[in-house]
C-alpha positions as CSV (number, residue, x, y, z in Angstrom):
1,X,-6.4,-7.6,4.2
2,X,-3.8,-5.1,5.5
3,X,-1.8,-7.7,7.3
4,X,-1.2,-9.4,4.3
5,X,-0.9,-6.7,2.1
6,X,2.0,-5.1,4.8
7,X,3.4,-8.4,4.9
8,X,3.5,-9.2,1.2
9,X,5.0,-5.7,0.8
10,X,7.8,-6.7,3.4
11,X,8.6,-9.6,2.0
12,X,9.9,-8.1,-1.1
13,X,11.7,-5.0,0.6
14,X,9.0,-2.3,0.8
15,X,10.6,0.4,2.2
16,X,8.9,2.8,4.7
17,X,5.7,1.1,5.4
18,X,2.9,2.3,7.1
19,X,-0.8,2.1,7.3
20,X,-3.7,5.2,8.0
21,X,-7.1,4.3,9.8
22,X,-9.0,6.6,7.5
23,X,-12.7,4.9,8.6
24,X,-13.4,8.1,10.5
25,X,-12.3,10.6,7.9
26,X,-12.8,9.0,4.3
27,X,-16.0,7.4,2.7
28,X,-13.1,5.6,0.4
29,X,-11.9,2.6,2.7
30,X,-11.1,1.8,6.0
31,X,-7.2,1.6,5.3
32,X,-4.8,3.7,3.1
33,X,-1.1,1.8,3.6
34,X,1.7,3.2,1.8
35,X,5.1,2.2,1.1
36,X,7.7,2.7,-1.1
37,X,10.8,1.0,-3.4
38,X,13.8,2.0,-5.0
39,X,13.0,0.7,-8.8
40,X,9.9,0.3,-11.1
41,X,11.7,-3.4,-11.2
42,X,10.7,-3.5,-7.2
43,X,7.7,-1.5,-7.4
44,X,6.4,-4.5,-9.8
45,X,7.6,-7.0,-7.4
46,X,5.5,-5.3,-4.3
47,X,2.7,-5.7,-6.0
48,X,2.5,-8.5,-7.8
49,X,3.4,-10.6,-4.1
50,X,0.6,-8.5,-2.4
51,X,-2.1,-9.2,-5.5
52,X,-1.0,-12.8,-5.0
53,X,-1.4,-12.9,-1.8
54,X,-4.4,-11.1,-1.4
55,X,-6.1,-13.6,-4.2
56,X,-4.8,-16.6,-2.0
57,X,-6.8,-15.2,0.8
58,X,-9.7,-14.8,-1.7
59,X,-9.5,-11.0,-1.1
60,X,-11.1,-9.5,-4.6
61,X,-8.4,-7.0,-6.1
62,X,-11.1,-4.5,-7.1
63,X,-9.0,-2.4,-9.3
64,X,-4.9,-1.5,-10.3
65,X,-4.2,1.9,-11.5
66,X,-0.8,2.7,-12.7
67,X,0.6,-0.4,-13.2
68,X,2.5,1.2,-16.4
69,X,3.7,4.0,-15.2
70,X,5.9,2.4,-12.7
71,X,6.2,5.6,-10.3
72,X,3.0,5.0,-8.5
73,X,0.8,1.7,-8.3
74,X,-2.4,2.0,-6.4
75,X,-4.1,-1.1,-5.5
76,X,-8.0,-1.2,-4.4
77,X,-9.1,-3.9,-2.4
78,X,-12.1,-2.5,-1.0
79,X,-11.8,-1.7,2.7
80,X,-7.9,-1.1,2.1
81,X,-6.3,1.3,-0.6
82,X,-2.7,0.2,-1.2
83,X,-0.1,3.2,-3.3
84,X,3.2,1.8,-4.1
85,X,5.5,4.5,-4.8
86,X,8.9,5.4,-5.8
87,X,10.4,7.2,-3.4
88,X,11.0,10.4,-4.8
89,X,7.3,10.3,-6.0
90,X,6.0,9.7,-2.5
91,X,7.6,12.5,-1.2
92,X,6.0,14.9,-3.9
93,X,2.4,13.5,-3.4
94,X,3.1,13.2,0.8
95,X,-0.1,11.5,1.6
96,X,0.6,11.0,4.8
97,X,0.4,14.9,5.0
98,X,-2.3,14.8,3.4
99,X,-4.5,12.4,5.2
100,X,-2.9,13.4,8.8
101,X,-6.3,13.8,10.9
102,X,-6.0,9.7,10.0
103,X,-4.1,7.7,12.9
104,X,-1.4,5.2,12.1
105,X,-1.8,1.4,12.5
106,X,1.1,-0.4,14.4
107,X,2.9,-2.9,12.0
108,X,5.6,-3.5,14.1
109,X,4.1,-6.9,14.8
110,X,3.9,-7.6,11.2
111,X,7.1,-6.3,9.6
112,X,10.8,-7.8,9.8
């Protein structure tokens, strides 16, 4: 699920991305990724590739919150917890801060 969600998110010029391992810390999920884009134009793009993609892999999108606001999507999918953001938005809600006992995943592999 997050290595198609990271790569879904990549193809359509997610900036920033990273992933948290937050199965030690967090009853939530097992994954927070978060990444960014310049637009609410973009941010819609990010996430309709990675719902598509997800639902190709018969991955069940559990729930989409913020869809209309356009500064912050978040994307359940169970075991991973996707938040789109606009960048100035990301830096206000820093969840990465926030969730910093959590260690990062390596996407290099998966990322252009």
């Amino acid at each position: 699920m997050l290595e198609i969600a990271v790569k879904a998110a990549d193809s359509k010029r997610a900036e920033e991305i990273v992933a948290l391992d937050v199965h030690e810390i967090s009853l939530l999920a097992d994954y927070f990724m978060i990444c960014q884009a310049a637009s609410e134009r973009q941010i819609n793009a990010i996430v309709e590739e990675i719902i598509e993609k997800e639902e190709e892999a018969d991955v069940e999108v559990k729930r989409i919150e913020g869809k209309d606001g356009g500064k912050w999507v978040l994307i359940d999918l169970g075991d991973v917890i996707i938040h789109v953001f606009q960048s100035a938005e990301r830096g206000f809600y820093n969840l990465e801060k926030l969730w910093s006992d959590a260690p990062m995943v390596d996407l290099h592999a998966w990322v252009e």
